[in-house]
C-alpha positions as CSV (number, residue, x, y, z in Angstrom):
1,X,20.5,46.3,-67.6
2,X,17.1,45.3,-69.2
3,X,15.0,47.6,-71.4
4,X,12.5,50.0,-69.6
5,X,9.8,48.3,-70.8
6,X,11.4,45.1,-69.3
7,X,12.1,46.9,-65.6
8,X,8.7,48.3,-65.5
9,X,7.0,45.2,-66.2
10,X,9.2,43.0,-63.3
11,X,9.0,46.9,-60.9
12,X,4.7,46.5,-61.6
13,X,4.2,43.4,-60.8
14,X,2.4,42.8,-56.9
15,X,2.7,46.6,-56.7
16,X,-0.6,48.8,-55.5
17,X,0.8,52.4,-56.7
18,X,4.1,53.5,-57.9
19,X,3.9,57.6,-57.1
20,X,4.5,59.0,-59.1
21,X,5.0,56.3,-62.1
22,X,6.4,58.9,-64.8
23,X,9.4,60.0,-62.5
24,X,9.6,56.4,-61.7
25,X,10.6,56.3,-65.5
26,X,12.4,59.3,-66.1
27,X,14.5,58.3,-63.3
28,X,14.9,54.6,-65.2
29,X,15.7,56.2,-69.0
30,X,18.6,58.0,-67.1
31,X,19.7,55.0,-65.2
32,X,19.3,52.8,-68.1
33,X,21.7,54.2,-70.7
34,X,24.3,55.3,-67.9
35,X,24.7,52.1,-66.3
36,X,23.7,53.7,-63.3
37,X,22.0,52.0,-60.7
38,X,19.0,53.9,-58.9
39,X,18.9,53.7,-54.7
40,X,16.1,51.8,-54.0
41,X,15.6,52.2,-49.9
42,X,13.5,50.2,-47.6
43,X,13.2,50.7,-43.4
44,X,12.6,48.4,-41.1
45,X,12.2,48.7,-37.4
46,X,13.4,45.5,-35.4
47,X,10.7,45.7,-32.6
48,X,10.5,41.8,-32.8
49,X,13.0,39.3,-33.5
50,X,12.0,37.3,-36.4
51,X,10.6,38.2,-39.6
52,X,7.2,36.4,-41.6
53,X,6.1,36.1,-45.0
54,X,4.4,39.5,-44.2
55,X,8.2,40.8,-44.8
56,X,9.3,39.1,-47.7
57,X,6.1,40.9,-49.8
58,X,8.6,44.1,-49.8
59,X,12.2,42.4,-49.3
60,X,11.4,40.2,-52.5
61,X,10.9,43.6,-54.2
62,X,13.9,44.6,-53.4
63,X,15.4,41.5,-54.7
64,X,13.8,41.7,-57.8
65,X,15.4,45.5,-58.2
66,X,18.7,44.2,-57.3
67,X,18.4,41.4,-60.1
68,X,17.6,44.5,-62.7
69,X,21.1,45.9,-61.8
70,X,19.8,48.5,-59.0
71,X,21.6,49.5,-55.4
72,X,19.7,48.2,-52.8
73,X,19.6,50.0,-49.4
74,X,18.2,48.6,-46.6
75,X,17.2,50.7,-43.0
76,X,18.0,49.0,-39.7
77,X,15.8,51.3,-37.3
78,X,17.3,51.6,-34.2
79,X,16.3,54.8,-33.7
80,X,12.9,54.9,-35.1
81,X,12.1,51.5,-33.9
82,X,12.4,53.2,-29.8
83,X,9.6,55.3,-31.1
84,X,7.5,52.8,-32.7
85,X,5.8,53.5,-36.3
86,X,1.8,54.8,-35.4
87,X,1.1,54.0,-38.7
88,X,-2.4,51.4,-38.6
89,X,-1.9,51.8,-34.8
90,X,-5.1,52.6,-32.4
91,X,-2.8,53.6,-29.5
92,X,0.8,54.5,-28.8
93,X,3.3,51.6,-29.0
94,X,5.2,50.5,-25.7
95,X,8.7,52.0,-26.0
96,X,11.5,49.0,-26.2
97,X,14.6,49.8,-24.9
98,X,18.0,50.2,-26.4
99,X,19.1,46.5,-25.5
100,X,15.5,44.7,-26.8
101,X,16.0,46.5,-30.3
102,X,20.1,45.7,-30.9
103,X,19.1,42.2,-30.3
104,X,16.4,42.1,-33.1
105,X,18.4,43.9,-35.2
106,X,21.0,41.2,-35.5
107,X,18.5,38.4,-35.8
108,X,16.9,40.6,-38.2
109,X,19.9,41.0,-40.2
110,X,20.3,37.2,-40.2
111,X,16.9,36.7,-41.6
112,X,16.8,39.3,-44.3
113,X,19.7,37.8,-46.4
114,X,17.4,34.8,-46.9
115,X,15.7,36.9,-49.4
116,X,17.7,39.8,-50.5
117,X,21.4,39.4,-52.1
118,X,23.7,40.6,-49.6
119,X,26.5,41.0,-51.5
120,X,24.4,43.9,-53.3
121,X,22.8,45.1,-50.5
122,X,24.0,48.4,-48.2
123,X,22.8,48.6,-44.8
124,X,22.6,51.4,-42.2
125,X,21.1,51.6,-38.7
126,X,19.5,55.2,-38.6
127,X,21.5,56.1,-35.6
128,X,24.4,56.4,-37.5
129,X,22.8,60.1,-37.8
130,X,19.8,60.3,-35.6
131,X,22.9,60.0,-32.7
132,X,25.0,63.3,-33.5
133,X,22.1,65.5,-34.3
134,X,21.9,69.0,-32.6
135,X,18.6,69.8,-31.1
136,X,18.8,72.9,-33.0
137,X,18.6,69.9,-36.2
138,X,15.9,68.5,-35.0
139,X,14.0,71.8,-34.3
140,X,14.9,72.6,-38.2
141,X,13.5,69.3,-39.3
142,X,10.5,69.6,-37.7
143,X,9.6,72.9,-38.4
144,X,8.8,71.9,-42.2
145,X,5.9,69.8,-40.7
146,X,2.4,70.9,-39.3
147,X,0.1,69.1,-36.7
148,X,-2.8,69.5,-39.3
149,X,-0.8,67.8,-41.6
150,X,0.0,65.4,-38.9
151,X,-3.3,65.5,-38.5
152,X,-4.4,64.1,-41.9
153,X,-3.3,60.5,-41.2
154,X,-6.0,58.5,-40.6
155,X,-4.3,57.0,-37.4
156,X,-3.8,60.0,-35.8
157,X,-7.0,61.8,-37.2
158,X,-9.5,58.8,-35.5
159,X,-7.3,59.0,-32.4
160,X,-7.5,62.1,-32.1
161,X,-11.3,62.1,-32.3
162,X,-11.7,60.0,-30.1
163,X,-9.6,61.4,-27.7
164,X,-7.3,58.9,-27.7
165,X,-3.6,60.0,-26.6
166,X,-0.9,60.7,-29.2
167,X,2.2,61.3,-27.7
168,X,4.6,63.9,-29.2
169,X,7.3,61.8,-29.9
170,X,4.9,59.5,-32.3
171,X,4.7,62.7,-34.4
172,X,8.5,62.1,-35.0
173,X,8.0,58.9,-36.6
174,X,7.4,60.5,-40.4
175,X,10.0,62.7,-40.1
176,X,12.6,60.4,-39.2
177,X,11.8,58.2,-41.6
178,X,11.6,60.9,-44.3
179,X,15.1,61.7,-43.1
180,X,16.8,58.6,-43.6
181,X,15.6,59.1,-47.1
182,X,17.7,62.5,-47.1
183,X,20.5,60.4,-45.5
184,X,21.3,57.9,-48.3
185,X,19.8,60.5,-50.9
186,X,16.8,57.5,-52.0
187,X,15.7,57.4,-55.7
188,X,13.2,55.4,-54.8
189,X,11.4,53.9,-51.4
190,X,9.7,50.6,-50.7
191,X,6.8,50.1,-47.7
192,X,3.5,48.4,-47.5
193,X,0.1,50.9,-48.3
194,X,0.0,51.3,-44.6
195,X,3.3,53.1,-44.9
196,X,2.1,55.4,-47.8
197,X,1.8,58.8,-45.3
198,X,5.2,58.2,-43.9
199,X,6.7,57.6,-47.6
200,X,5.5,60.6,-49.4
201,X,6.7,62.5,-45.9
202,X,10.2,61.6,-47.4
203,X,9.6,63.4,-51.0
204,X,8.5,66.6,-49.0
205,X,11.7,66.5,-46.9
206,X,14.2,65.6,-49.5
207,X,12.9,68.6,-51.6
208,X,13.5,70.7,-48.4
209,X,16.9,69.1,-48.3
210,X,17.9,69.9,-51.9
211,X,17.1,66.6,-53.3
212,X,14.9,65.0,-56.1
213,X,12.1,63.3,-54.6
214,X,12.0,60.0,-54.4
215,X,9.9,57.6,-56.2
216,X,6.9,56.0,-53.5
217,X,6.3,52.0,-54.6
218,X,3.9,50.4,-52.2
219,X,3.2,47.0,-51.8
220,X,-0.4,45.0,-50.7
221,X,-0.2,44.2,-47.3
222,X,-0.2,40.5,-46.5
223,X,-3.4,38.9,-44.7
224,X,-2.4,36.7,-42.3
225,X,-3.4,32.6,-41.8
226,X,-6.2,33.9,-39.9
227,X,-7.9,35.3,-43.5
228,X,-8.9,38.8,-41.5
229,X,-6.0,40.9,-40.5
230,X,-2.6,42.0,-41.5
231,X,0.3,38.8,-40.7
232,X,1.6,39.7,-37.3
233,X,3.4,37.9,-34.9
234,X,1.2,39.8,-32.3
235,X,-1.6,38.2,-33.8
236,X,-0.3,34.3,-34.2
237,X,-1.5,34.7,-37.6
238,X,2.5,34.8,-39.1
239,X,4.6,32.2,-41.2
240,X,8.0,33.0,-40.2
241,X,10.8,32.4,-42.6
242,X,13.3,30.7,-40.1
243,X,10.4,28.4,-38.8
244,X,10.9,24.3,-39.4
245,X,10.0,23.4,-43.2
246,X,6.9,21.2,-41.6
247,X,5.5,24.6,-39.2
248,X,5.3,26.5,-42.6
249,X,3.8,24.0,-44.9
250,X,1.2,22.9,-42.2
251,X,0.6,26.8,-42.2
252,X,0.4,27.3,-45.6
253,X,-2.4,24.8,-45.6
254,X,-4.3,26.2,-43.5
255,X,-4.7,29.9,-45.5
256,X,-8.7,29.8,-47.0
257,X,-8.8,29.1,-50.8
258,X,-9.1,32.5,-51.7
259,X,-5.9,33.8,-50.2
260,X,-3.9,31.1,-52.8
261,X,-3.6,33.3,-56.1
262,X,-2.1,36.5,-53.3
263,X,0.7,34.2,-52.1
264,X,1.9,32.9,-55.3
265,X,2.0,36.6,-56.8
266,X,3.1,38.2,-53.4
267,X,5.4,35.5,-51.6
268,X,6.7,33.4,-54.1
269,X,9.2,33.0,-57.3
270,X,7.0,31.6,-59.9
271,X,7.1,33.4,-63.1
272,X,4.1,35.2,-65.1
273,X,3.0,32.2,-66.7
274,X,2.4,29.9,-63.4
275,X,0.7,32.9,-61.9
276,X,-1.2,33.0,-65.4
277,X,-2.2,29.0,-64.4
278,X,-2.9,29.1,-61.0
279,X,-5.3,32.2,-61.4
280,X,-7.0,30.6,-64.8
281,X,-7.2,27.0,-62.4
282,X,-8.8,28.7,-59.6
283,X,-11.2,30.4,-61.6
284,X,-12.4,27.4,-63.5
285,X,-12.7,25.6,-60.1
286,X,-11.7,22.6,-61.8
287,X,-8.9,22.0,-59.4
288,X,-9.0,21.0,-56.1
289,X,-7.8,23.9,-54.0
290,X,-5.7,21.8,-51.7
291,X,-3.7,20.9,-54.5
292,X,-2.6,24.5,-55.3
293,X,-1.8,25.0,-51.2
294,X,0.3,22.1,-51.7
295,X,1.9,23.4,-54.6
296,X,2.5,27.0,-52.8
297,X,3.2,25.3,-49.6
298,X,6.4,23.3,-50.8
299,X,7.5,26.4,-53.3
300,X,7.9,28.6,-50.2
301,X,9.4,25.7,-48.1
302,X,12.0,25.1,-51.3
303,X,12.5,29.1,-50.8
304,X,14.0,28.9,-47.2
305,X,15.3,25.2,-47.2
306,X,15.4,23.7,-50.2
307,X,13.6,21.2,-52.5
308,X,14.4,18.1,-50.5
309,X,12.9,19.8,-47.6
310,X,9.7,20.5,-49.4
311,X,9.1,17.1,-50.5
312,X,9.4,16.1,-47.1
313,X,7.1,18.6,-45.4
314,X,4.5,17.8,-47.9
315,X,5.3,14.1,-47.5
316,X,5.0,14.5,-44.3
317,X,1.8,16.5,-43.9
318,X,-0.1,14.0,-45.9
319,X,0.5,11.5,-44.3
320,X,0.0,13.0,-40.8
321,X,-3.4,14.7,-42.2
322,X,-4.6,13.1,-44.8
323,X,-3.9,9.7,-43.6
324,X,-4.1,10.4,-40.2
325,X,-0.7,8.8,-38.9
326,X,1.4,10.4,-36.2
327,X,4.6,12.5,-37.6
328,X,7.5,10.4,-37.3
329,X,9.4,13.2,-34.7
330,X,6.9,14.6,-31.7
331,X,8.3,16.7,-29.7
332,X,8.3,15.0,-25.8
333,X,8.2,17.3,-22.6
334,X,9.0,16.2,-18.9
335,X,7.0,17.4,-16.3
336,X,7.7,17.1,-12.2
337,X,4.6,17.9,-10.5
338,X,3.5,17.2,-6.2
339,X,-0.5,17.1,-7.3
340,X,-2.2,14.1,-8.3
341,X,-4.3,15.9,-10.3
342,X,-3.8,19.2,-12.4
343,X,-5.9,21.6,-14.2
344,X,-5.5,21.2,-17.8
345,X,-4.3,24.6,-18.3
346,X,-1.8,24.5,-15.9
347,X,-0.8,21.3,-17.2
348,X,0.0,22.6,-20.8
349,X,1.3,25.3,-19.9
350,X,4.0,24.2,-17.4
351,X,4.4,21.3,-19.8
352,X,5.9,24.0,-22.2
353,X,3.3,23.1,-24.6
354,X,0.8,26.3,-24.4
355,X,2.2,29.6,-24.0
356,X,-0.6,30.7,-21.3
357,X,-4.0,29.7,-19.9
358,X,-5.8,31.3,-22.0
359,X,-4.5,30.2,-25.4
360,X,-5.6,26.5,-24.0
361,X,-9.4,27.7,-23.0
362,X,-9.1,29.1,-26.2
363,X,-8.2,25.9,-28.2
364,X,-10.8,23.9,-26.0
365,X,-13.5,26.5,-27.2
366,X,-12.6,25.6,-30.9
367,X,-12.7,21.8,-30.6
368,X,-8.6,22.0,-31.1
369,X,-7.3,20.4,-28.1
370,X,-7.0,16.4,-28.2
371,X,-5.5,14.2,-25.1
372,X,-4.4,10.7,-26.2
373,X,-6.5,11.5,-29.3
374,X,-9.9,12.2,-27.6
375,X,-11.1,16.0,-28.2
376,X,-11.1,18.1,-24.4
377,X,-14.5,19.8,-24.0
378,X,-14.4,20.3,-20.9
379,X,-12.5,23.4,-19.6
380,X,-12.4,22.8,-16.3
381,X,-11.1,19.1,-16.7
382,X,-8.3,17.8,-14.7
383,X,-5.9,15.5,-15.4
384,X,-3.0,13.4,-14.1
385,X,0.9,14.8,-14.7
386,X,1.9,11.1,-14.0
387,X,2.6,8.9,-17.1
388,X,2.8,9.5,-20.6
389,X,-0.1,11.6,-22.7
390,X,0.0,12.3,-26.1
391,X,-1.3,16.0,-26.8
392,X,-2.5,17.5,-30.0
393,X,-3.1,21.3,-30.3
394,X,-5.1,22.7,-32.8
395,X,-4.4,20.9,-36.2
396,X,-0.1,20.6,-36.2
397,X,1.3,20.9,-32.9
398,X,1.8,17.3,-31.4
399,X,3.4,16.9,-28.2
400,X,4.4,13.9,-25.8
401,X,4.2,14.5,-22.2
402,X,5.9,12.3,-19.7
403,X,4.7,13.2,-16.2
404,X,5.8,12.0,-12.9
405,X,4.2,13.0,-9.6
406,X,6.8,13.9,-6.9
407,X,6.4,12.1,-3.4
């Protein structure tokens, strides 16, 4: 194992608060001479089937405590993930059902060894205890909780004052999560600031539980492509880590210039002195930003597919954007249609090439939506489904449609 002063300096880096840092190194100067590696726990409920960069901000963490010799635990949350976590949340979260969240679970499994070494990595779905408890165990658990200290959470506090409705089981969520903590006795747990009620719920119950607190490390949480909010697949704003090497480079591009220096530190590899460059280059504004994107863009392609992959997404994306040439593979779509003429939403979308209606009105409304490389501003326009249309939407999705109207 490295020194402490080593470990802390990897543990601090990207991190917002480590609470409480001195038993964060008491816990190390007894791990350190011992050999003993501390259990460093992370949950994650698989209410949707891929993961994003969003992710990786925490399971890279956990990779970097795995490469300082520590046990790695991760949460599959098949229990807490039917209740849904409130935390950030302005309403309840639609219950999925028992089949929706197995089926995550394994895609989410798939996903999270592209980041953390799963030969070092124990996992656990939090039914493994949540399924044999007595309701006279659950009654215990929760009676070490209050609704006022429910009630301190910011989500439930502005809900509540606005008269919003909380449902019981949402007051659940800490406690579970605090007792999975119990469960695989955690030394120290890993979640995003959001998360920071929900962690510190897990000291309280482990000392209830007759254990040593753990340690509470939180990470930023990751702004998505948009530049406003949180990256969420919800949202459209993600880059997911099992996406084509040319989706998440063209995505990668599009971040604003001062989101850069925040995915080199929080998404990528690079060691303290390219952080130190890129940082001292942005300030000086003597490099062109789009450089840097490229730079970030083919280190997190090289991540997830490798360096010949990388070259070729940025290959590829200059000379698609910069010299404005076609990509060399477009996507074509058949469509069948009895109308001579079709709305264009309806075209798109039964195309396969717009996920609804109102995505395309949308696109229209930003100047994003070309047809044989003329920009639609109309939003009523119709068009013909017979012959072949070449369809660009927004800045990287390109699309060939071959029509043909049925007699």
């Amino acid at each position: 194992m490295l020194s402490l002063e080593e470990q802390l300096k990897v543990i601090r880096r990207g991190t917002v608060e480590i609470i409480p840092e001195e038993e964060l190194i008491d816990k190390l100067k007894r791990s350190i001479p011992e050999n003993k590696p501390l259990r460093i726990k992370q949950g994650f409920d698989p209410t949707a089937p891929d993961i994003h960069l969003g992710h990786t901000v925490c399971l890279r963490k956990l990779r970097q405590f795995q490469e300082l010799g520590h046990q790695v635990i991760l949460i599959i949350g098949d229990y807490t993930g039917m209740v849904g976590d409130p935390s950030g949340r302005s309403e309840t979260r639609p219950q999925l059902t028992e089949e929706e969240i197995n089926r995550n679970a394994q895609t989410y499994q798939e996903q999270f060894f592209r980041v953390v070494d799963e030969s070092k990595t124990e996992v656990h779905f939090n039914g493994e205890w949540f399924s044999k408890m007595s309701f006279h165990e659950i009654m215990r658990l929760a009676s070490h909780f209050t609704v006022a200290r429910m009630l301190e959470r910011d989500d439930f506090s502005i809900r509540y004052k606005e008269q919003t409705p909380i449902s019981i089981h949402e007051l659940f969520y800490p406690l579970m999560q605090a007792y999975d903590s119990v469960m695989i006795n955690a030394d120290v747990e890993i979640g995003a600031t959001e998360q920071k009620f929900n962690l510190l719920a897990g000291r309280q119950i482990q000392e209830i539980y007759g254990q040593k607190p753990q340690v509470v490390l939180t990470m930023p949480v990751l702004v998505g492509t948009d530049g406003q909010q949180r990256m969420s697949k919800s949202l459209g704003n993600y880059i997911g880590v099992a996406e084509s090497p040319g989706e998440i480079f063209g995505k990668v591009m599009s971040i604003s210039d001062d989101m850069i220096y925040d995915y080199f530190e929080l998404v990528t590899d690079v060691g303290a002195d390219e952080l130190t460059r890129v940082k001292k280059e942005l300030d000086e504004k003597k490099t062109n930003p789009m450089v840097l994107k490229k730079r970030l863009g083919k280190e997190i392609v090289r991540m997830y597919w490798g360096l010949e992959e990388a070259e070729k997404a940025c290959q590829e994306f200059e000379r698609v954007f910069s010299k404005k040439e076609l990509p060399e593979e477009i996507p074509v779509k058949h469509l069948q249609h009895d109308q001579a003429e079709m709305w264009v939403g309806h075209y798109l979308v039964e195309a396969g090439c717009a996920k609804s209606t109102s995505e395309v009105k949308r696109l229209i409304k930003q100047g994003g939506l070309y047809i044989d490389n003329k920009r639609v501003s109309d939003e009523n326009l119709k068009v013909s489904p017979a012959g072949e249309k070449l369809v660009r939407l927004g800045k990287r999705r390109f699309f060939k449609i071959v029509g043909k109207v049925q007699s």
